[in-house]
N, C-alpha and C positions, 0 to 999 in steps of 0.2 A: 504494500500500500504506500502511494506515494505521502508527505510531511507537506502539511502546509508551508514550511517554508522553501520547499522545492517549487511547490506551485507558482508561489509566490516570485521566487524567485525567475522562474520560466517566463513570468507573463511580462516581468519586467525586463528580461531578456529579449523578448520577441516586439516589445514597446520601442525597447530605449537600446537597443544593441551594442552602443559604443562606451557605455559605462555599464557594469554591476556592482553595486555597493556590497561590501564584505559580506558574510555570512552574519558576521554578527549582527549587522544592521538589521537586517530582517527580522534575525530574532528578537529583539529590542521591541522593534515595531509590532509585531506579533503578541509580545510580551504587553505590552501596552495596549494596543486595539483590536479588536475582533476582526475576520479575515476582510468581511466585505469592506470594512472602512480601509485597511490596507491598499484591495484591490483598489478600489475608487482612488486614492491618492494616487495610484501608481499613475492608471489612464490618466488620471488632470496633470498630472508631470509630462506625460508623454506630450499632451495636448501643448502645454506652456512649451514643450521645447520645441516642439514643429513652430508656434506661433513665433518663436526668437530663432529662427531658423539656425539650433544647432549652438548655440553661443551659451547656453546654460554648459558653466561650470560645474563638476562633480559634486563639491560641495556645496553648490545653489541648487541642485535638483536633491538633493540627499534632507539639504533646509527646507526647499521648497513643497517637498513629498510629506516632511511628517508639519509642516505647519494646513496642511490641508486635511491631512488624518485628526489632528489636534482641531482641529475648527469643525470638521463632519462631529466628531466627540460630543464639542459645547454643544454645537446645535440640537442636536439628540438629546442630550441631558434636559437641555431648556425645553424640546419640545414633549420631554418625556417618550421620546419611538426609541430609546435604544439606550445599549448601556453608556454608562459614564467610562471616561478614561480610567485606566488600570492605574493601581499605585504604582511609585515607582519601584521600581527594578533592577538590580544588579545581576548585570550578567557577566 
């Protein structure tokens, strides 16, 4: 059985081909968000980086992906449809 963070991993592989952020990061992200908010950041990354034709920085898409998981989060908590962000976590 494939691990969410293979998946995870894959999709952002097949988005964003020219960067994969470490293994760790995903687990991080994982650790912290539920998958679908995961996935959803990943595609809004993909999307900002098509729209800046390519010019996103590793570390700006890496910023740019968990501030949009982090914001899916609040939203949900405010609108009560889903969980809150996870405590923090050391990995």
């Amino acid at each position: 059985m494939i691990q969410p963070r293979e998946l995870v991993q894959k999709t952002w592989g097949s988005l964003i081909p020219y960067y994969l952020p470490a293994p760790k990061q995903f687990d991080l992200w994982l650790a912290r968000h539920d998958y679908t908010t995961v996935l959803h950041a990943i595609t809004q990354t993909a999307k900002k980086a098509i729209k800046l034709n390519g010019t996103m920085t590793a570390e700006h898409m890496v910023r740019f992906c968990s501030k949009v998981m982090n914001t899916t989060a609040a939203r949900q908590q405010l609108s009560g449809g889903g969980p809150a962000i996870r405590p923090e976590v050391t990995i």
